[in-house]
C-alpha positions as CSV (number, residue, x, y, z in Angstrom):
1,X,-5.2,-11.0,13.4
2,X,-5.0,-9.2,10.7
3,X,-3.0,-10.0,6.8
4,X,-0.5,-7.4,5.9
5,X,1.2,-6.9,2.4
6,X,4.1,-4.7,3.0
7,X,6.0,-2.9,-0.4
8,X,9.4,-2.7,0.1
9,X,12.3,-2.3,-1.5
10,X,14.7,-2.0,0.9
11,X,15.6,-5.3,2.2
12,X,16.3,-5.0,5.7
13,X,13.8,-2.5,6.2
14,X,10.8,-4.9,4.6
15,X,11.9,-7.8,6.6
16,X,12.3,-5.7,10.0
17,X,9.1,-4.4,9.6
18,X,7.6,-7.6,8.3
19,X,9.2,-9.9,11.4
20,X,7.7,-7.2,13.7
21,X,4.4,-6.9,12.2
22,X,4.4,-11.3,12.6
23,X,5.8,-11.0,15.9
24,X,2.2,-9.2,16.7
25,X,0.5,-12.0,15.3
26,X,-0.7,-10.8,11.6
27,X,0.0,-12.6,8.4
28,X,2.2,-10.8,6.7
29,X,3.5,-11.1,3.2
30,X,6.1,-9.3,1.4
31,X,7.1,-7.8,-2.3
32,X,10.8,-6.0,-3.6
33,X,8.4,-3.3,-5.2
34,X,5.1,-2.7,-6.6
35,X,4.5,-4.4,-9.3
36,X,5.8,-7.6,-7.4
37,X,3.3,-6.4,-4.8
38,X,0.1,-5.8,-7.4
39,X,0.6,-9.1,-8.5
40,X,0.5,-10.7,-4.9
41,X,-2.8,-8.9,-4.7
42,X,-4.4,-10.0,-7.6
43,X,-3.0,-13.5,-7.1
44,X,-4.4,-13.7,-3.6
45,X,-7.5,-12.2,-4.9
46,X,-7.2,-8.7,-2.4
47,X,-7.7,-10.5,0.6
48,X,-5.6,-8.3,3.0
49,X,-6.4,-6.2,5.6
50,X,-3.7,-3.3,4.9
51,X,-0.9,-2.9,2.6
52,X,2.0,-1.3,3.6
53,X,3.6,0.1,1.0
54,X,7.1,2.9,0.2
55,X,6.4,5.5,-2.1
56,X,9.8,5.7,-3.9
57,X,10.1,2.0,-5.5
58,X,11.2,0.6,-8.8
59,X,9.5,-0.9,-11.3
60,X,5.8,0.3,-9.9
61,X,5.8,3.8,-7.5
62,X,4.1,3.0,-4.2
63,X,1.4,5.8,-5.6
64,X,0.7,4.0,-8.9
65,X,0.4,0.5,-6.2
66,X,-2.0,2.6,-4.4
67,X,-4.1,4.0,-7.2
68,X,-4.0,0.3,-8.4
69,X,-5.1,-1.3,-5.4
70,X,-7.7,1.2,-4.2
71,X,-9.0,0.6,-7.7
72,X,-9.4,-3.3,-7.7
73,X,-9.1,-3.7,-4.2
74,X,-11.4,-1.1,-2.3
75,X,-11.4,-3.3,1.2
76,X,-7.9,-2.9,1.5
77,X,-6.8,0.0,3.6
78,X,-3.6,2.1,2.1
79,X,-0.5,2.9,4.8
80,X,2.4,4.6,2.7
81,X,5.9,5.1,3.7
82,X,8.7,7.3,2.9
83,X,11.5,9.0,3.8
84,X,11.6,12.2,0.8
85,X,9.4,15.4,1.8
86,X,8.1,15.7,-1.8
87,X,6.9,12.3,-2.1
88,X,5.2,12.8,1.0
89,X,3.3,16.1,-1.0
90,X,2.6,13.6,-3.9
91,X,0.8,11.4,-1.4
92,X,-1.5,14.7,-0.3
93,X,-3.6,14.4,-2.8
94,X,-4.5,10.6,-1.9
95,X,-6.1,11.2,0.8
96,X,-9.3,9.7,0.1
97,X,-7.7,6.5,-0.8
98,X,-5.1,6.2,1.7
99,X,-5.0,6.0,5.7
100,X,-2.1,8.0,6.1
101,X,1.9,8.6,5.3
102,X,4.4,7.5,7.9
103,X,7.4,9.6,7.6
104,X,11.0,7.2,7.6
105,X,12.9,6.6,9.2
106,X,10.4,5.4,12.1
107,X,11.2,3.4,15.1
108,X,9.6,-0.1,15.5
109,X,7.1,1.2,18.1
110,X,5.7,4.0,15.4
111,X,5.1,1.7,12.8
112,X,3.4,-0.6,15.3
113,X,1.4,2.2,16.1
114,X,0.8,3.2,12.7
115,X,-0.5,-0.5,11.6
116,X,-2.6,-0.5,14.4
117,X,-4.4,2.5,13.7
118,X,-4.3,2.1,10.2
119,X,-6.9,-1.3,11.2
120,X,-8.6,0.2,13.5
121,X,-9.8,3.1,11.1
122,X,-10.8,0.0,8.5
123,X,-12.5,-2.1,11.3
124,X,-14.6,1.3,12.1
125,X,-16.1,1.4,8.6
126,X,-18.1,-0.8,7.3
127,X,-17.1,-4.5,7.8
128,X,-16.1,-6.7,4.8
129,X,-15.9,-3.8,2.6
130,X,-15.6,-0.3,2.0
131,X,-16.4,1.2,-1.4
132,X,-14.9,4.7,-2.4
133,X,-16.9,6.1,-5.3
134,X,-14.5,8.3,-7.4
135,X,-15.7,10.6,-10.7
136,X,-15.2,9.0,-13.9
137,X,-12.2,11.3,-14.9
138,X,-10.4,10.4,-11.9
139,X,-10.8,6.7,-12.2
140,X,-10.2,6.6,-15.9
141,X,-6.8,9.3,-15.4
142,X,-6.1,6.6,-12.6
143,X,-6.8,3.3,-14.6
144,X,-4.9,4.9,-17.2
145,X,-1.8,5.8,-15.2
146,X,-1.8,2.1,-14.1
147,X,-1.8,0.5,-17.6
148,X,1.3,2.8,-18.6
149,X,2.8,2.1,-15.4
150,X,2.2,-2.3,-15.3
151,X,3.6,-1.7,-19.5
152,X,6.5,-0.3,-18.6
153,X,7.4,-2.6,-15.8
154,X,6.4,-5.6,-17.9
155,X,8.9,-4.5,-20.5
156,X,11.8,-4.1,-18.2
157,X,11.4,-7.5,-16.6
């Protein structure tokens, strides 16, 4: 099956989704926010299959995790969460790098659903790896965004 990294900083609500997502066979793995999660990825060198990550998080926004791992991790297909309407419009303009936005809170079943499709979309691409080819501004207004965003949540550690 598949390897899952699920974002999370509500406790219950990572570990719920995380025994569910095992219960359906994948591998899953989980981090308290993003940063945690950005370094899980680079430690196990982006080898997931989807990361399942909440917008609203401390230390490192789900949207800077995104922008990160779409970034250095272009095989990895994007599933955000959340349960505030404007950070749903923040995620809008992600749409190239992300599968979609599940809106909380959602029932086991949904975010079954949502995982599964979220795979199938990435198994329907190319397999191994996908590339997305952004314009330099964009990349460097992301890559930038990322520093400021992994420098802040160094100091604060």
């Amino acid at each position: 099956m598949a390897r899952i990294l699920i974002a999370e900083d509500e406790e219950a609500l990572c570990a719920l989704c995380a025994r569910a997502l095992a219960s359906d066979g994948h591998e899953v793995k989980t981090a308290s926010d993003g940063g945690a999660a950005l370094e899980v990825l680079v430690r196990e060198g982006g080898r997931f299959d989807l990361l399942l990550t909440d917008i609203r998080m401390p230390i490192m926004d789900g949207i800077a995790l995104a922008l990160a791992a779409a970034r250095d991790h272009p095989g990895v297909t994007i599933l955000l969460m959340t349960g505030f309407a404007d950070q749903r419009e923040r995620a809008s303009n992600l749409d190239a790098l992300i599968h979609d936005v599940v809106a909380k809170p959602f029932s086991l079943g949904a975010i079954r659903t949502a995982v599964n499709d979220a795979l199938a979309a990435n198994k329907a691409k190319v397999k191994g790896f996908r590339r997305f080819e952004v314009g330099e501004g964009i990349e460097k207004k992301a890559t930038d965004f990322v520093s400021e965003v992994m420098a802040q949540a160094s100091q604060t550690r």
